[in-house]
C-alpha positions as CSV (number, residue, x, y, z in Angstrom):
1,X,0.0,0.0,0.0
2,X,1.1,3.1,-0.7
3,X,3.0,4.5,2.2
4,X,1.5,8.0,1.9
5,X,-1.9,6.2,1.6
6,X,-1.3,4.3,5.2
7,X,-0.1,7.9,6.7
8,X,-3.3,9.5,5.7
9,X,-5.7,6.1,7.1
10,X,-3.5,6.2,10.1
11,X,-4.1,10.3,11.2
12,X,-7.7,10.0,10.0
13,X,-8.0,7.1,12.3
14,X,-6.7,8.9,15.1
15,X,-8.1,12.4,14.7
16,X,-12.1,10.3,14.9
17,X,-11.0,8.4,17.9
18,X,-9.6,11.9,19.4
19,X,-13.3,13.0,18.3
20,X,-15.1,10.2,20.1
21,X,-12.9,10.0,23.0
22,X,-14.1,13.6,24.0
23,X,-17.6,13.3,23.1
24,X,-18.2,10.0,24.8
25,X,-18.2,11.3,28.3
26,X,-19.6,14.4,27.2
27,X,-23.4,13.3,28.3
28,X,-21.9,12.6,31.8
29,X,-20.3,16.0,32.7
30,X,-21.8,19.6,32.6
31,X,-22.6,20.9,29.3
32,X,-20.2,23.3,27.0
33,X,-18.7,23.9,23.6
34,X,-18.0,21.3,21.5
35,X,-14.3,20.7,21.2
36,X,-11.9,20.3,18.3
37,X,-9.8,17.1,18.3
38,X,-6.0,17.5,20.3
39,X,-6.7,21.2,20.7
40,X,-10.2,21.2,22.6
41,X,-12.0,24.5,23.3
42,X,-8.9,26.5,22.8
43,X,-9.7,28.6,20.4
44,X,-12.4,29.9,21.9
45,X,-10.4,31.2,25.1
46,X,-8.5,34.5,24.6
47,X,-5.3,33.5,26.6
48,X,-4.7,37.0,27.4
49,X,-8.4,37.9,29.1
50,X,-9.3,34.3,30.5
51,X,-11.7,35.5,32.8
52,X,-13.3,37.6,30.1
53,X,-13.8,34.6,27.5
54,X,-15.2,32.3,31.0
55,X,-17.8,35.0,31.6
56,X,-19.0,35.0,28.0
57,X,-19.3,30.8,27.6
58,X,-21.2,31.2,30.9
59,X,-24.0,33.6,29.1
60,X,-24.7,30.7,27.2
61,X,-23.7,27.6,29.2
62,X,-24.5,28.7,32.6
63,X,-22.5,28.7,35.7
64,X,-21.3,25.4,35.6
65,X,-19.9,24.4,32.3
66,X,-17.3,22.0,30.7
67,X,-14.0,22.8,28.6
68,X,-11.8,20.9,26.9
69,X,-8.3,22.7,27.9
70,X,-6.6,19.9,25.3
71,X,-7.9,16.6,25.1
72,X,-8.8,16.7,28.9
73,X,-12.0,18.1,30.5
74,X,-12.4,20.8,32.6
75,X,-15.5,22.1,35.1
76,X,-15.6,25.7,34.9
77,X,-17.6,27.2,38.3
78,X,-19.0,30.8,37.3
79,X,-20.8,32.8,40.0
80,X,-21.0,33.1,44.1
81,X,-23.7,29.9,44.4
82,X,-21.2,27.6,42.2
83,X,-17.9,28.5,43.4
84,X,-19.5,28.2,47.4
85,X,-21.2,25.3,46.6
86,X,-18.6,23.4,45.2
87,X,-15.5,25.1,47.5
88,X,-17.0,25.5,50.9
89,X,-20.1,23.1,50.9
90,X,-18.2,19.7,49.1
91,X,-15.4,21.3,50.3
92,X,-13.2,18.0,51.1
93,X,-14.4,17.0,47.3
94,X,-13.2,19.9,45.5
95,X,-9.9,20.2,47.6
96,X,-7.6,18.3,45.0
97,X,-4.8,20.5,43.2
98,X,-5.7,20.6,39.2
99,X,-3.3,20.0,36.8
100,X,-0.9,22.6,36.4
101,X,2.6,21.2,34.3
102,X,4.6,24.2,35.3
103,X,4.7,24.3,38.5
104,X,4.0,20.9,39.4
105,X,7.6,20.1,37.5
106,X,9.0,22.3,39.3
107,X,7.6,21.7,42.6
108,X,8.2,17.8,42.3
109,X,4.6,17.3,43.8
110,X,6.0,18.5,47.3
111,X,5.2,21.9,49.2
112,X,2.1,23.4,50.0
113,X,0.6,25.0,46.9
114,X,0.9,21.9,44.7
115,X,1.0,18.8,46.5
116,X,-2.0,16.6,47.2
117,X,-3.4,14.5,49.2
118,X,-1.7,13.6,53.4
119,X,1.4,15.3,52.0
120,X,-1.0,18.6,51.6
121,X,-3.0,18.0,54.5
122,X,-0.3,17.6,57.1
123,X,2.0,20.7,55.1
124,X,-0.9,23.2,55.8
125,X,-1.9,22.4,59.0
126,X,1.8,22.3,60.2
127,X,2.0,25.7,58.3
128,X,-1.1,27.4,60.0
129,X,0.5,26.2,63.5
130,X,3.9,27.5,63.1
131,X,2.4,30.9,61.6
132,X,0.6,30.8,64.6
133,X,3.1,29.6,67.0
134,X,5.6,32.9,65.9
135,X,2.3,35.3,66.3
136,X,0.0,34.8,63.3
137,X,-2.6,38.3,64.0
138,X,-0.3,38.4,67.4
139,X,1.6,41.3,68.5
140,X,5.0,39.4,67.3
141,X,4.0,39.1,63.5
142,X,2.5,42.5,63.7
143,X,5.9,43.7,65.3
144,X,7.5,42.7,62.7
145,X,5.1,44.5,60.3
146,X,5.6,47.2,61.8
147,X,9.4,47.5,61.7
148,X,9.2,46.7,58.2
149,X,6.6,49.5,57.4
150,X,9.1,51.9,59.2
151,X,11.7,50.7,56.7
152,X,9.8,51.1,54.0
153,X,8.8,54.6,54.8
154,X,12.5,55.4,55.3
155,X,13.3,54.1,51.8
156,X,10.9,56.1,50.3
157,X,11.9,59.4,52.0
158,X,15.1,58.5,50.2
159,X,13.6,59.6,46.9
160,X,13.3,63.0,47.9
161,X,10.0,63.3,46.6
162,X,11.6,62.5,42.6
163,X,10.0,60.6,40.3
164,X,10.3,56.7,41.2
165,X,9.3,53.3,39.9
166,X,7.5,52.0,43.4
167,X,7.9,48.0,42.0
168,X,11.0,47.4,43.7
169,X,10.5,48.9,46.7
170,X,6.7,47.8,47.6
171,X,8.4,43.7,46.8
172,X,11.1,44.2,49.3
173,X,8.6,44.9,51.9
174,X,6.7,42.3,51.9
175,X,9.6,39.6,50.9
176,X,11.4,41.0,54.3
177,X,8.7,40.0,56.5
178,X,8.6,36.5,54.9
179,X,11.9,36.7,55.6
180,X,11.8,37.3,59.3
181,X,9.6,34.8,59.2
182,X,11.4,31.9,57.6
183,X,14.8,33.1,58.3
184,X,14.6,35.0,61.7
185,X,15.8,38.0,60.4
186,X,15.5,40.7,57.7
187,X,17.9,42.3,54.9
188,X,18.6,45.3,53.9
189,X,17.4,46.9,50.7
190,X,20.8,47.4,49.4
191,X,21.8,43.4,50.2
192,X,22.7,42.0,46.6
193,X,21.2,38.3,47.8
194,X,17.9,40.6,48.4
195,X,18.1,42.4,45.4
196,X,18.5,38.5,43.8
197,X,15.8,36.7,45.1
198,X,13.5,40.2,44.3
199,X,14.1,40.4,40.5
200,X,13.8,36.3,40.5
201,X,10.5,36.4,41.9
202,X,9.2,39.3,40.0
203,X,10.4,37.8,36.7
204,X,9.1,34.0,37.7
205,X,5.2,35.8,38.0
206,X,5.3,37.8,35.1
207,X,6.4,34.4,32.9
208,X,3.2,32.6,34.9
209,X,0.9,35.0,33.8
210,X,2.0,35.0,30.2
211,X,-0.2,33.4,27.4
212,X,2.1,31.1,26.0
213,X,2.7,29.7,29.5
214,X,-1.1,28.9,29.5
215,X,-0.4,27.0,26.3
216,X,2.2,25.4,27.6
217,X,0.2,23.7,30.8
218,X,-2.4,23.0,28.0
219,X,0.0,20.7,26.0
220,X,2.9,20.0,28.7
221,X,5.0,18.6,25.9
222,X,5.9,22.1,25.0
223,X,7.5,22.1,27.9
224,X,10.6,19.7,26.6
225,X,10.9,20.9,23.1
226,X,10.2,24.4,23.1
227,X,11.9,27.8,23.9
228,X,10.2,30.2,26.0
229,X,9.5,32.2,29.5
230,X,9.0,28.3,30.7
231,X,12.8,27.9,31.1
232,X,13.6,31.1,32.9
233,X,11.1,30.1,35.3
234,X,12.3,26.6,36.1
235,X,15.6,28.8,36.5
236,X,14.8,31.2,39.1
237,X,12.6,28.7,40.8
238,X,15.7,26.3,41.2
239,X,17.9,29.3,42.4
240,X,15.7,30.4,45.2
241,X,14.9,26.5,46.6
242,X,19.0,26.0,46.5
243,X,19.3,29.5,48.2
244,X,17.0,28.2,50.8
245,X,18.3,25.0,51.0
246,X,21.9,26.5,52.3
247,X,19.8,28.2,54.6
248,X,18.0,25.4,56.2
249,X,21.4,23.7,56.4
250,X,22.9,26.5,58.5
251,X,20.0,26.0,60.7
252,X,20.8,22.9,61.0
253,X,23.7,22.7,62.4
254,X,22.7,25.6,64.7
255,X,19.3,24.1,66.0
256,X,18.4,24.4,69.6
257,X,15.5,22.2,70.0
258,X,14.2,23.7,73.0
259,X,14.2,27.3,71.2
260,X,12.5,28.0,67.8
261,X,13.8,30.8,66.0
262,X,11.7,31.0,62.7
263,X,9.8,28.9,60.7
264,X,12.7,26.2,59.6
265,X,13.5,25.6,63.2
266,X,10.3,24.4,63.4
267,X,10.2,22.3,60.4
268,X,13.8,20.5,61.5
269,X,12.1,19.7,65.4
270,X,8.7,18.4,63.2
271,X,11.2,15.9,61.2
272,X,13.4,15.0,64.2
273,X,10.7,14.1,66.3
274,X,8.9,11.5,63.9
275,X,9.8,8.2,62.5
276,X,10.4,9.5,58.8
277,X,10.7,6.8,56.5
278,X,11.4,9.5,53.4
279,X,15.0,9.7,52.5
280,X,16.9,12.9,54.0
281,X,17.2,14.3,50.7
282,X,12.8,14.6,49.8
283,X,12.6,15.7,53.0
284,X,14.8,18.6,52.9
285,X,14.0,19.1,49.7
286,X,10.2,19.1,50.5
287,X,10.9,22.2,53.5
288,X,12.8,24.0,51.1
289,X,9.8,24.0,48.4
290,X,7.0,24.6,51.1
291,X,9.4,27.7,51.8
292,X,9.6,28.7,48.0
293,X,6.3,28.7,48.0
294,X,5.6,31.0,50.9
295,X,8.7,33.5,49.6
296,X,6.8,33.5,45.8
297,X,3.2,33.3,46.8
298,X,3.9,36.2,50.2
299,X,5.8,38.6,48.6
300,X,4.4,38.8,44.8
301,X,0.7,38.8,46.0
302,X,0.6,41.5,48.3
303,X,3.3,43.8,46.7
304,X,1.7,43.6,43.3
305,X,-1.7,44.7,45.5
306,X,0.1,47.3,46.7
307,X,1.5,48.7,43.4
308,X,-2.1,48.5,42.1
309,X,-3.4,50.2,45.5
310,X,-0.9,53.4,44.9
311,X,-1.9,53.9,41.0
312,X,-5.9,53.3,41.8
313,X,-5.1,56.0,44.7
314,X,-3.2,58.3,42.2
315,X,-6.5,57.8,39.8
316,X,-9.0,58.9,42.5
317,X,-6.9,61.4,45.1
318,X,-10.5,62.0,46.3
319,X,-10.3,58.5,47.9
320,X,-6.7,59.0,48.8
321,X,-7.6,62.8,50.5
322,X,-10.4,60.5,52.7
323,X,-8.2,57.9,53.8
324,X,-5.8,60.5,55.1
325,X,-8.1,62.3,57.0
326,X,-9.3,59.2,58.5
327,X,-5.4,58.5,59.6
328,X,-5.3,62.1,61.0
329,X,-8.3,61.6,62.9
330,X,-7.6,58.3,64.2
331,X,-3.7,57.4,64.3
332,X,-2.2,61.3,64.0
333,X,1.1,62.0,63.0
334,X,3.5,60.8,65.6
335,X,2.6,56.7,66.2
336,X,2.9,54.3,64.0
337,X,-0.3,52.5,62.2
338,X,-1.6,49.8,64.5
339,X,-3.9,46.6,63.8
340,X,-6.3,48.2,66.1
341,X,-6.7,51.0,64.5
342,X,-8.6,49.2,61.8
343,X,-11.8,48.6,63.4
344,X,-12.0,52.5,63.8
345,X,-11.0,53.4,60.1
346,X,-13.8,52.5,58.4
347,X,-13.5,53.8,55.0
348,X,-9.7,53.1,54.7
349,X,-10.9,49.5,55.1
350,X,-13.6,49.5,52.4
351,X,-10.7,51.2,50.3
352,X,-8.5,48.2,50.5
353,X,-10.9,46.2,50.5
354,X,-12.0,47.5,47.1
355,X,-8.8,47.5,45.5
356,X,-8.6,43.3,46.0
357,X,-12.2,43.2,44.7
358,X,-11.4,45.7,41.6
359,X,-7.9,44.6,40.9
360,X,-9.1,41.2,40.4
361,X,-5.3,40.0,41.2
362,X,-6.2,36.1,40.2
363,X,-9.4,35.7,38.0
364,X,-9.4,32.5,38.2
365,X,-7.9,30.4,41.5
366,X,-5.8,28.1,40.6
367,X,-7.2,24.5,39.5
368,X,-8.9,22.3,41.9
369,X,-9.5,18.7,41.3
370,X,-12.4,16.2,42.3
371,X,-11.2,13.7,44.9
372,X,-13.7,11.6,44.5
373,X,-16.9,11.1,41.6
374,X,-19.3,13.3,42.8
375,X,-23.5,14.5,41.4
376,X,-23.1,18.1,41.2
377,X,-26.1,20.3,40.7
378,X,-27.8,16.9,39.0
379,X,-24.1,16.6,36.5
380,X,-21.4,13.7,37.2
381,X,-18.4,14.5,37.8
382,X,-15.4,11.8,38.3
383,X,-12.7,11.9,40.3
384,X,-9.7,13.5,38.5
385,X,-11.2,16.1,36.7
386,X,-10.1,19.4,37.3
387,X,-11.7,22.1,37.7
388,X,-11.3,26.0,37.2
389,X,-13.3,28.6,40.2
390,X,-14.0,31.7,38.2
391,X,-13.2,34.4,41.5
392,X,-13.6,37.4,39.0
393,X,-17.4,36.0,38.4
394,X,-17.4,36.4,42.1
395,X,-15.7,39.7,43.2
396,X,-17.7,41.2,39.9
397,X,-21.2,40.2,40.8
398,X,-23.0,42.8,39.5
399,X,-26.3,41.6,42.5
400,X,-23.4,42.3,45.4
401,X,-21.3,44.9,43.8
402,X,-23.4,47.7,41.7
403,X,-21.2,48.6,38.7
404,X,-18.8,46.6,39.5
405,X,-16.3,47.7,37.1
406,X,-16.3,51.0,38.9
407,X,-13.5,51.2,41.5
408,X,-15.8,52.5,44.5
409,X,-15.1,52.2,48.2
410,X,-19.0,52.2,48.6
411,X,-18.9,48.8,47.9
412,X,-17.9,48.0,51.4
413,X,-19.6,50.4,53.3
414,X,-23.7,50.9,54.7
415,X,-25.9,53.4,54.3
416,X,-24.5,54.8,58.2
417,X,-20.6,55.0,56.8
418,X,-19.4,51.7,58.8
419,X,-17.8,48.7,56.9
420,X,-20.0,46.2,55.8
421,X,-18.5,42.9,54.9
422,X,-19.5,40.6,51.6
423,X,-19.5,36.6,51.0
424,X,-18.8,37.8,47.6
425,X,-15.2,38.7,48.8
426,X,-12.8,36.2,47.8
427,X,-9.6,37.3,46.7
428,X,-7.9,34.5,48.6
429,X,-10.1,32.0,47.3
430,X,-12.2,30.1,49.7
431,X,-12.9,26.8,50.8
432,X,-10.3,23.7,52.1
433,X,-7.7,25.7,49.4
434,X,-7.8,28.9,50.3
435,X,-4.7,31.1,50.8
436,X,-2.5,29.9,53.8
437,X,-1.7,33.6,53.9
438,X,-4.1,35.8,54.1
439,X,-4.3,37.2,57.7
440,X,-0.5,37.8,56.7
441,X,-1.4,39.4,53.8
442,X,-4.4,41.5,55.1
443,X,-2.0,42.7,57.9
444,X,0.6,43.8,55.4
445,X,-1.5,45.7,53.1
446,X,-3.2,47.8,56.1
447,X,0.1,48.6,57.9
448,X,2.0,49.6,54.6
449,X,-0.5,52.1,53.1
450,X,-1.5,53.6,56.1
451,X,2.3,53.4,57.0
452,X,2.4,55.4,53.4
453,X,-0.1,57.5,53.2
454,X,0.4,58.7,56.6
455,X,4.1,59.9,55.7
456,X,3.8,61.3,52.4
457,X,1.0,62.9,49.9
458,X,1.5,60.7,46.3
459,X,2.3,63.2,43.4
460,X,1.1,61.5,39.9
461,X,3.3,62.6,36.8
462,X,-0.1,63.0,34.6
463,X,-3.7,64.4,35.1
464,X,-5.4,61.5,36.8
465,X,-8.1,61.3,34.2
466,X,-5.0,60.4,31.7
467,X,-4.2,56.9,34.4
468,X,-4.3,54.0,33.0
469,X,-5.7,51.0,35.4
470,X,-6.1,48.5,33.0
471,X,-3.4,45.4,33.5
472,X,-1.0,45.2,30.8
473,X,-0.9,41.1,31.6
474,X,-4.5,39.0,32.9
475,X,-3.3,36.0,33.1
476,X,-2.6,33.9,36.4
477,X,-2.2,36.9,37.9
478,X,-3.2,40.6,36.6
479,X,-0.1,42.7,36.4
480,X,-0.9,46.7,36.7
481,X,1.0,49.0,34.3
482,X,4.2,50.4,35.1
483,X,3.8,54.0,36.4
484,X,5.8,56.3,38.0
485,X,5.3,59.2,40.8
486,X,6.9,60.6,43.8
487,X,6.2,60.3,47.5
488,X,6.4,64.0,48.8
489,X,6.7,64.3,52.8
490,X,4.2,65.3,54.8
């Protein structure tokens, strides 16, 4: 037969078993668009607004639909009622961690963001203890807070009220108190390992929230045979786990079972005191991942926030004139911002509060898998499907949040001016999965910009009107536009 003839008969036969492989389950699983063999539904997701194109299949497929991301499925939850029903109220169901190539080669299965299973469950809670153990919402977290806002402020009066890029300095404050956390102790802003691990981390988000990275976890074999933003993130990723490693090898040899220091004395005492049948090596390896992941996940979050929070504030100095007469009136000039201090600052707390909900920092949490088959809202879905929580759906309910596209501290506050929460408020996600971090975070983003905007008046370098706000990158992560103004002393 002719050998061209057999290549033909041979791709023809495997495109239609491609086709009825993904339509064979179809009838099982929540409805959607048809896909295309190999590729699935991906060209009908713009990789560069993901949240957008999910909010337009759910006009016609409802809140809980089905994509083919590839030859796999996918169960997209749209809305508050899906993403609480599935997250918080089959919460042990929906706590599996999704497919996610990238970073599940690089994180080897181990850590807290990506692993699965015991190996997730005993991580986290070990996590939320320790955090809690060194002063999680204490006074001895929120000391350190403090003496990192201090620095900050310092750093900025630096500038001498000249135009400045605020990207560096807003990710060393953050990274500095995961640092006193992991480490014991803090560096200084000048430090060239500091000035390392900041431009790593910064680089290593901006390559996970570009497009061809999505295509890449959508065909993983990319991954081998390709160039692209993929390698420079396996790059950086290695060179801050080894830079931890050393560091958990120091403490090591320096440990003093009877008195903690930071979070890896803790995790060395943990692994002394059971009968570990993991080799040295995956074990080590393992703390030094878990403490990648709070290093990447602490310090890009909430400094990216606060980049956004400055630029929303230069766009709407109305808002930022309120805020600082609420610090006036409550905190003064002469103490520093306290935790305390937040119950009686109403609308600076509907202002941060508004720039997670408008900011819209992940539009989609990372992927969740089924652990087990489970009838959802009358569909079947079996175990090892992944599935994709829609938070932008959420934080842009138009029912809890009227126009939501409007930045508006409103949004958090009654009739009567006090702060008025909202289930609809998920930045961090919710359910079994959501962020390890976020009274961290939460602390953080109050101290610093009252810290801020208590020291200094922000000078834009154009007419507000002329600010953009609109992310120059939606993918994992929404990346604001890089700006510049200048912090002039109060």
């Amino acid at each position: 037969m002719d050998p061209v003839l057999v290549l033909v008969l041979t791709l023809s036969c495997l495109f239609l078993l491609s086709l009825w492989s993904q339509s064979s389950g179809r009838g099982k699983l929540p409805p959607g668009p048809t896909p295309l063999p190999i590729i699935g539904n991906l060209l009908q997701i713009d990789v560069k607004d993901i949240h957008k194109s999910l909010t337009n299949l759910s006009k016609v497929y409802g809140p809980v639909y089905t994509l083919y991301l590839g030859r796999k499925p996918t169960v997209v939850l749209h809305g508050y009622e899906a993403v609480k029903e599935a997250l918080v109220d089959h919460g042990e169901i929906f706590a599996g961690r999704g497919s996610f190539p990238v970073l599940e080669r690089a994180t080897k299965g181990m850590g807290i963001v990506f692993s699965s299973g015991n190996i997730w469950k005993d991580t986290k809670r070990f996590s939320l203890m320790t955090l809690r153990n060194l002063g999680m919402g204490k006074r001895s977290i929120e000391d350190r807070v403090q003496e990192e806002a201090r620095c900050l402020v310092e750093e900025l009066r630096k500038t001498n009220g000249s135009p400045c890029d605020p990207t560096f300095i807003l990710g060393c404050a953050p990274c500095n108190v995961i640092s006193s956390i992991v480490f014991q102790g803090r560096f200084d802003y000048k430090d060239q390992d500091f000035l390392n691990l900041i431009e790593k981390i910064d680089e290593m988000t901006n390559v996970l929230s570009d497009p061809w990275l999505q295509v890449c976890n959508t065909f993983p074999v990319l991954l081998d045979y390709c160039p692209g933003g993929h390698n420079l993130f396996f790059k950086h990723y290695t060179f801050i786990k080894n830079y931890i490693l050393e560091k958990i090898k120091e403490h090591d040899e320096s440990l003093d079972v009877t008195m903690p220091r930071d979070f890896i004395d803790y995790f060395l005492i943990k692994e002394r005191q059971k009968d570990c049948n993991q080799p040295l090596k995956n074990m080590l390896e393992h703390m030094a991942i878990t403490m990648t992941d709070l290093f990447t996940a602490g310090t890009e979050t909430t400094s990216t926030t606060l980049r956004y929070a400055l630029l929303l504030l230069l766009k709407y100095p109305h808002v930022t004139a309120k805020v600082q007469e609420e610090i006036e009136r409550v905190i003064g000039k002469h103490r520093s911002p306290c935790m305390q201090d937040r119950s009686h600052m109403p609308y600076t707390d509907a202002v941060i509060h508004e720039v997670q909900r408008f900011i819209n920092l992940t539009p989609t949490a990372l992927p969740h898998e089924v652990t087990c088959d489970i009838k959802f809202r009358n569909y079947f879905i079996p175990k090892g499907t992944s599935v994709i929580p829609s938070l932008s759906s959420v934080l842009y309910d138009s029912k809890e949040f009227p126009n939501p596209e409007k930045f508006d501290p409103g949004h958090f506050l009654n009739e009567n001016g006090n702060f008025k929460k909202s289930n609809c408020f998920m930045p961090f996600s919710a359910g079994k999965r959501m962020c390890a971090g976020e009274g961290l975070a939460r602390m953080e983003l109050f101290l610093f910009l009252t810290s801020i905007l208590q020291n200094f008046n922000l000078k834009p370098l154009a007419h507000p009107k002329d600010i953009n706000t609109t992310p120059v990158i939606s993918g994992l992560t929404s990346v604001p536009p890089p700006y510049q103004l200048c912090f002039i002393p109060i």
